[in-house]
C-alpha positions as CSV (number, residue, x, y, z in Angstrom):
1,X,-162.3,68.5,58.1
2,X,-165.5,70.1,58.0
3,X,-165.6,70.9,54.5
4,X,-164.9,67.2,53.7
5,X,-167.7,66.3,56.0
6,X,-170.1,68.2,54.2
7,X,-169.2,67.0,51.0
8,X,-169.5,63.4,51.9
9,X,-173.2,64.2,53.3
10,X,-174.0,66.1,49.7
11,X,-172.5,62.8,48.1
12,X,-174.6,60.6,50.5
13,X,-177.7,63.2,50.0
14,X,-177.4,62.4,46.0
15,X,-176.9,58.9,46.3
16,X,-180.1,57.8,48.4
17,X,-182.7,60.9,47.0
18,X,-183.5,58.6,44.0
19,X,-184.6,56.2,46.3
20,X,-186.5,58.0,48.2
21,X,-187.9,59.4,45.7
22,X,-188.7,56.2,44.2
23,X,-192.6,55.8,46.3
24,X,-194.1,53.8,43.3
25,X,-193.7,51.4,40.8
26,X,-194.1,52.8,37.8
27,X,-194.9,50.6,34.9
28,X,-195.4,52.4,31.1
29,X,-197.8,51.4,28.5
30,X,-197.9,52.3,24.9
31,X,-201.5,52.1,23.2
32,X,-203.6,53.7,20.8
33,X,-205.7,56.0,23.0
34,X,-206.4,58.1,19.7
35,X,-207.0,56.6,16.0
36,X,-208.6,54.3,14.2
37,X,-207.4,51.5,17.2
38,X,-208.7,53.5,19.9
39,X,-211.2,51.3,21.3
40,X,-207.9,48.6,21.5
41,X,-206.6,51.7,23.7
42,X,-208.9,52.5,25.7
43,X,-209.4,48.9,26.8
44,X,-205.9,48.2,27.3
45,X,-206.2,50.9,29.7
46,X,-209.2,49.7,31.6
47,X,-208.0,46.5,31.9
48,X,-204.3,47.2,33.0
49,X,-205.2,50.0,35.8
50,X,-207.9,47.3,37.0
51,X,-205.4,44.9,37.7
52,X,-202.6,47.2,39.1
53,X,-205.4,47.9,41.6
54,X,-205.7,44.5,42.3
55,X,-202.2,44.3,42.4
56,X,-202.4,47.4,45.0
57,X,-204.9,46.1,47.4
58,X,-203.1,42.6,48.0
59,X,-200.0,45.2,49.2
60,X,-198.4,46.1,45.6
61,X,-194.8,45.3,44.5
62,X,-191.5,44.8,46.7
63,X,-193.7,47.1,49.5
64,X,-194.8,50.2,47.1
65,X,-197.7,50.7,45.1
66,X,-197.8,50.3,41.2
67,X,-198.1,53.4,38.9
68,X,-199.9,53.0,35.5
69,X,-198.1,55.6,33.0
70,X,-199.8,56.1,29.7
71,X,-198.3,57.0,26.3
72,X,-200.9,57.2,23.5
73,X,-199.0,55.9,20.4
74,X,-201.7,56.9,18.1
75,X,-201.7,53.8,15.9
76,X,-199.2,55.4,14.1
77,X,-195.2,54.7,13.9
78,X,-194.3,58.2,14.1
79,X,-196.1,59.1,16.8
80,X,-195.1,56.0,18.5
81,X,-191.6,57.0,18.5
82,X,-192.1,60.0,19.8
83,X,-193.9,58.5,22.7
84,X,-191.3,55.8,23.3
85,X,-188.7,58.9,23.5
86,X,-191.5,60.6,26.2
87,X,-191.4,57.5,28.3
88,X,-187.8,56.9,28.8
89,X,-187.6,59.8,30.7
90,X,-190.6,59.2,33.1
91,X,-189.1,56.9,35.4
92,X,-191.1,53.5,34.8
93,X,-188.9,50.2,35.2
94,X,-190.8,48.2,32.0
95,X,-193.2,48.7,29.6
96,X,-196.3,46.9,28.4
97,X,-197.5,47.3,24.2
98,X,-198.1,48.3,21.3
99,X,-201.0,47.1,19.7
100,X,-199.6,47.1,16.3
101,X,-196.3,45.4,14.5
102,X,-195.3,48.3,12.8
103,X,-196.1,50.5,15.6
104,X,-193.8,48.3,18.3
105,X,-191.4,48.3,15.6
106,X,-190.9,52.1,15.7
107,X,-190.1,51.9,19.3
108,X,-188.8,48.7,20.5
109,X,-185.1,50.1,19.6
110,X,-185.3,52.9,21.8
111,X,-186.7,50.5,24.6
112,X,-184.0,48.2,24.2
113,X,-181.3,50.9,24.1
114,X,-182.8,52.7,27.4
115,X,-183.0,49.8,28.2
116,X,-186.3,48.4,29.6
117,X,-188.6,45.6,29.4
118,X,-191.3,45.8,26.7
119,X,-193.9,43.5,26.5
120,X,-196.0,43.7,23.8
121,X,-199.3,42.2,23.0
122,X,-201.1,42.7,20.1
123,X,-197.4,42.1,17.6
124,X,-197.2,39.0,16.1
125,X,-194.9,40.1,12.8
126,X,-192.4,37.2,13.1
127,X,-189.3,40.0,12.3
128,X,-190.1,41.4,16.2
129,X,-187.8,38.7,18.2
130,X,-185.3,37.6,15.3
131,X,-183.2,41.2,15.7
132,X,-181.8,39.6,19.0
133,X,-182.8,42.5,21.1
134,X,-182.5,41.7,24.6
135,X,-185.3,43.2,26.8
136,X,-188.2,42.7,24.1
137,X,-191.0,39.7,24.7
138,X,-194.8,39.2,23.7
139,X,-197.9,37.7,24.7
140,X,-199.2,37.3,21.5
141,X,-198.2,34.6,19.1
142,X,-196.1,34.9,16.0
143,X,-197.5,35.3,12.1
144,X,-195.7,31.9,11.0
145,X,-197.9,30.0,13.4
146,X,-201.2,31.8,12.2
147,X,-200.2,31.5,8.8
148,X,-200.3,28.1,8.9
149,X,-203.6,27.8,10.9
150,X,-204.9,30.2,8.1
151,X,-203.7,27.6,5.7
152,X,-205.2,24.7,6.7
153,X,-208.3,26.4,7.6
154,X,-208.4,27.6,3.5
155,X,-207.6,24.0,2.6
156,X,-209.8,22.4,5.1
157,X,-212.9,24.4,3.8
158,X,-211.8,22.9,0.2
159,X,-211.3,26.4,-1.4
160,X,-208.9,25.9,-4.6
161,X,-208.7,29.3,-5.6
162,X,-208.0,32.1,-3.1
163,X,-207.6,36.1,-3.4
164,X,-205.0,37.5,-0.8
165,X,-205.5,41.3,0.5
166,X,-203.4,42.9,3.1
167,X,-202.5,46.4,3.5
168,X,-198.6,46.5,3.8
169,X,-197.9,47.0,7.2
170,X,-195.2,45.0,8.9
171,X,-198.0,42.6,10.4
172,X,-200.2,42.0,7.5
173,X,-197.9,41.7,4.8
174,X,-195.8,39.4,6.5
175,X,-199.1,37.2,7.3
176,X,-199.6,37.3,3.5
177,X,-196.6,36.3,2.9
178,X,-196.6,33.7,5.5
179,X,-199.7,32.1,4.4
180,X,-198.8,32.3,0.6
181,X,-196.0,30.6,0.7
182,X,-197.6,27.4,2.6
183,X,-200.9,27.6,-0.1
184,X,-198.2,26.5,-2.7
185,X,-197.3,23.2,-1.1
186,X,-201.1,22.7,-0.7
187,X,-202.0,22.9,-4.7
188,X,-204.4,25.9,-3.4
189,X,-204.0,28.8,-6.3
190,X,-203.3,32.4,-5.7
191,X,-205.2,34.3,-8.1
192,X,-204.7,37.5,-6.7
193,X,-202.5,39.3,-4.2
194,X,-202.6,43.0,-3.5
195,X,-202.6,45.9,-1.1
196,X,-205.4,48.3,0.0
197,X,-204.1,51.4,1.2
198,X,-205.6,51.8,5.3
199,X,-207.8,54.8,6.4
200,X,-209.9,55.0,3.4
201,X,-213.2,55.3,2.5
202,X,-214.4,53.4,-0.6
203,X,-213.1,49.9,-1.5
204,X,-215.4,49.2,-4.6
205,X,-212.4,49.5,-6.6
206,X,-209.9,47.0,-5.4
207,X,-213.3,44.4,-4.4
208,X,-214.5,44.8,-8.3
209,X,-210.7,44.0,-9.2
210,X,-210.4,41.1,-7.2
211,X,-214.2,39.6,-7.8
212,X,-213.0,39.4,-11.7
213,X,-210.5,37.3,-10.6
214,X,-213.0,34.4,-9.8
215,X,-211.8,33.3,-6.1
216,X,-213.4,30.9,-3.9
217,X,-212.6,32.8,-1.3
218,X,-210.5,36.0,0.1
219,X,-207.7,36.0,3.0
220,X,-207.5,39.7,4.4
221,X,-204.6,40.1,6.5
222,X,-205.1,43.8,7.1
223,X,-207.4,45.7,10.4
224,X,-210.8,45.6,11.7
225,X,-211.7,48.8,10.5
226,X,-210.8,48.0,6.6
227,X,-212.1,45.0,7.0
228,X,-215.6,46.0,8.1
229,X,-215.7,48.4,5.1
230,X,-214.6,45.7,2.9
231,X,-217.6,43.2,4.3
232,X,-220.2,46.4,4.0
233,X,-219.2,47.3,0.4
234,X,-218.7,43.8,-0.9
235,X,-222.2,43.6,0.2
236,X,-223.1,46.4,-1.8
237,X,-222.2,45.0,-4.9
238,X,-223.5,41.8,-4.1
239,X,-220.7,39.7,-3.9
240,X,-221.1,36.2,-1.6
241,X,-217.6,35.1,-1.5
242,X,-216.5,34.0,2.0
243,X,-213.8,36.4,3.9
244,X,-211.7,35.1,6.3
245,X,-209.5,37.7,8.3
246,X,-206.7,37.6,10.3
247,X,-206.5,37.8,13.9
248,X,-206.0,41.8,13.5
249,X,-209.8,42.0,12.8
250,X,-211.2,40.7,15.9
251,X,-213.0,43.4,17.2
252,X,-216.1,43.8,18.0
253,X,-216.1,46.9,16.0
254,X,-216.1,44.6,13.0
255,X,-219.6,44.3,13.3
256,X,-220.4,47.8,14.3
257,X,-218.5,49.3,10.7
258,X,-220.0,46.3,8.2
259,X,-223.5,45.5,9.9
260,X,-224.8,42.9,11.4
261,X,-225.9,41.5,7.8
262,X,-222.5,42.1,5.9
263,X,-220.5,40.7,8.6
264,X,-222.7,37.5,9.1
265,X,-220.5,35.0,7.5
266,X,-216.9,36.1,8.5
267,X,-214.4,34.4,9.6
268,X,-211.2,34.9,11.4
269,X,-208.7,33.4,13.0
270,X,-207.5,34.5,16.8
271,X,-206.5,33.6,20.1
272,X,-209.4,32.7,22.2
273,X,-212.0,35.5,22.6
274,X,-212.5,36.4,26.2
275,X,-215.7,35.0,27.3
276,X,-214.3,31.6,25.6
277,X,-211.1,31.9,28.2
278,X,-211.3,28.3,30.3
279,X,-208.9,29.9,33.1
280,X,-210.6,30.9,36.6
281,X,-208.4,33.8,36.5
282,X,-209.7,34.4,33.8
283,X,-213.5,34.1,34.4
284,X,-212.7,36.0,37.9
285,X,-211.3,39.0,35.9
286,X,-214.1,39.1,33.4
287,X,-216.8,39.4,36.0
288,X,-214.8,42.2,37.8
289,X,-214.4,43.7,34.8
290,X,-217.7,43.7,33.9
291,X,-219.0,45.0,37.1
292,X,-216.9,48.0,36.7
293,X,-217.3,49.0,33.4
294,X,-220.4,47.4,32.3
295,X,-219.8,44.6,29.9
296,X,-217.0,42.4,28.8
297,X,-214.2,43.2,27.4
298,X,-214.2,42.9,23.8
299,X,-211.1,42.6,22.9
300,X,-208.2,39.4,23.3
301,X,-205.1,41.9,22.1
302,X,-206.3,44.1,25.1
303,X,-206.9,40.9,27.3
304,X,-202.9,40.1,26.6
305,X,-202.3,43.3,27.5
306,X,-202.8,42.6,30.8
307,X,-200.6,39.3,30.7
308,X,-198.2,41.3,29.7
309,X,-198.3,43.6,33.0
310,X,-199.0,40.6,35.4
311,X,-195.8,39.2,33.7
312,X,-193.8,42.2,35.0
313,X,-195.3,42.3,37.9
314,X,-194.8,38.7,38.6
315,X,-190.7,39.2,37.3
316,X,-190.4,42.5,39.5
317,X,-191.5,40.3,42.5
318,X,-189.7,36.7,41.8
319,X,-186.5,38.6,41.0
320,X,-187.2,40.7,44.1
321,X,-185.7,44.1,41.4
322,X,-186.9,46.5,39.3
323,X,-183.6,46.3,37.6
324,X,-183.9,45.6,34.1
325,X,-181.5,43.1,33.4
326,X,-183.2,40.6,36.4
327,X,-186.4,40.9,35.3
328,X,-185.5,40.0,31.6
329,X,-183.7,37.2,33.2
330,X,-186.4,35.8,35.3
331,X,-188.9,36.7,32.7
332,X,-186.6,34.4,30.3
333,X,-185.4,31.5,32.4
334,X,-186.6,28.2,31.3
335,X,-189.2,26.8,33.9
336,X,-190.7,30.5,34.2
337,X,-194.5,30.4,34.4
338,X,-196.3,33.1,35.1
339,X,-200.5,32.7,36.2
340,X,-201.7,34.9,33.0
341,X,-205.4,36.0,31.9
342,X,-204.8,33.6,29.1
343,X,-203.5,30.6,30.7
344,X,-200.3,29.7,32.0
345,X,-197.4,32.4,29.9
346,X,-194.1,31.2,29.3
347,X,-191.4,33.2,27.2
348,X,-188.6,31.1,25.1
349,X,-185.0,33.2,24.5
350,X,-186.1,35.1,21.9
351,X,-188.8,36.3,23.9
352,X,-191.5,34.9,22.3
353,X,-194.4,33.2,24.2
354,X,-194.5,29.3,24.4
355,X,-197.3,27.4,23.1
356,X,-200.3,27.6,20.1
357,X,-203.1,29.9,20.9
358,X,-205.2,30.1,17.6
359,X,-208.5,29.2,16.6
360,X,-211.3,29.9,13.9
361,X,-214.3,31.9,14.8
362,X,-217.6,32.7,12.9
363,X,-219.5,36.0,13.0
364,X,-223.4,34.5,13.2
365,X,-226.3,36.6,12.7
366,X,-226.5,38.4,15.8
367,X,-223.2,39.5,15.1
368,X,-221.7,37.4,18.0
369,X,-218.1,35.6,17.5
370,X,-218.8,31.8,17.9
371,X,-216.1,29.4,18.2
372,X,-215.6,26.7,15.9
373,X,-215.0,22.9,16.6
């Protein structure tokens, strides 16, 4: 009789030590810490342990404290794996990120498998929630809805002859391809369409290559750090077409690669920048950020970051569960609303968010992004 007693104690022992053990919250996030995207990282970060303070001085989630657990992805699909493997096994009950289509792509299988909640938020390839995986949302918009802002700004301008340039990563190609495909309905000619390859130095080529093709103007699809160089050199061999990029190059980095003078001119599309945010919440969470790190933050894909982590902590709380199947469920449920950064985020079955967020900036002289009417 004693024996059995014991053994029912070591069974009871096992049973409640992973709750005990549970004293957090932990919530992952996947960014680019290192790489050409680290300044996306690094603000992600900022922003995301800021508000799980606030989060943790208003009494934290379902009685315990939130823990921020960071994978750095790299900006690069391998690496990102790798780290989606690393966090599975460090007990966080969702994740926020990737900054990067190709790089969520690389892990959003493994995620789903585990599973857990990702939310990414700087994604838009429109491939990311048609697989039907379950536990997979965003708080960035989808390419088929920019494409066809990036349309009608091309046709709105009057340009009849465009050059597209992307670099063939999951998001930018299928933004070319997005876009292309409405230009043709528009009577808006594609004169040239090609791919640079990322990470190098000297674009002189593929910019003498695409200037003899006569455009009015040039769609690039690709990243802020390409497309700075491509702004500085097409400056260099004094070429005045008008650029307009995709929402991938807003970064205030832009500016910093290409120059003030070089990037005067550019256009791209995006989600609101965040000093353009109308939301108190919003204008609140600039100021504090501001006051702790000593400007704004410069970056929207980092901003919706953070929707993405008040989204799970807003599901953990309204399902009262960190299990992952209720938080999908309340994070899915028709009539959800969650108080985000960005306004008020809603997520359809697919797990896409509800709603159009894009509009058309200009990069003026003093290399400031100014909202067009």
């Amino acid at each position: 009789m004693l024996r059995k007693m014991m053994f029912a104690l070591v069974l009871l022992a096992l049973a409640v030590t992973p709750a005990l053990a549970a004293k957090t919250v932990k919530i992952g996030v996947m960014a680019p810490m290192t790489g050409s995207w680290a300044s996306e990282g690094q603000e992600m970060k900022q922003i995301i342990e800021l508000l799980a303070a606030e989060v943790n001085a208003a009494g934290g989630i379902l009685g315990k404290k939130v823990e921020v657990v960071m994978e750095d992805d790299g900006g690069d699909p391998r690496t990102a794996a790798l780290a989606a493997t690393r966090l599975t096994t460090r007990d966080v009950v969702a994740v926020v990120g990737n900054y990067g289509s190709s790089i969520t792509e690389a892990g959003q299988m493994i995620f789903d498998e585990e599973p857990l909640v990702q939310i990414a938020n700087g994604s838009t390839a429109v491939r990311l929630t048609e697989k039907g995986l379950k536990y997979f949302l965003r708080t960035s918009p989808r390419d088929d809805e920019q494409g066809r802002v990036a349309a009608q700004t091309l046709q709105a301008k009057g340009f009849k002859k465009v050059a597209v340039l992307h670099d063939n990563t999951s998001y930018a190609k299928g933004l070319a391809d997005e876009t292309m495909g409405l230009l043709k309905g528009m009577g808006i000619d594609v004169v040239f369409a090609d791919a640079l390859t990322p990470g190098e130095r000297d674009y002189s080529a593929i910019l003498t290559k695409m200037k003899g093709k006569g455009p009015d103007a040039v769609l690039f699809t690709g990243y802020y750090p390409e497309a700075g160089l491509l702004l500085k050199q097409k400056k260099q061999i004094g070429w005045n077409v008008p650029f307009i990029g995709g929402d991938a190059t807003n970064n205030p980095d832009l500016v910093k690669i290409a120059g003030k003078g070089a990037a005067e001119g550019f256009y791209f599309l995006s989600p609101p920048v965040p000093q353009d945010l109308p939301y108190p919440k919003a204008k609140k969470f600039v100021a504090d950020y501001s006051a702790k790190y000593g400007s704004a933050p410069g970056s929207i894909w980092a901003v919706l970051s953070g929707d993405g982590f008040l989204s799970i902590v807003e599901a953990i709380k309204g399902a009262e569960s960190t299990d992952t199947e209720k938080i999908a469920a309340f994070l899915k449920k028709k009539g959800t609303k969650i108080n985000g950064l960005t306004g008020p985020i809603a997520f359809n079955a697919k797990g896409d968010r509800v709603g159009e967020v894009y509009k058309v900036y200009k990069v003026d002289a003093s290399g400031a992004f100014v909202l067009q009417p």
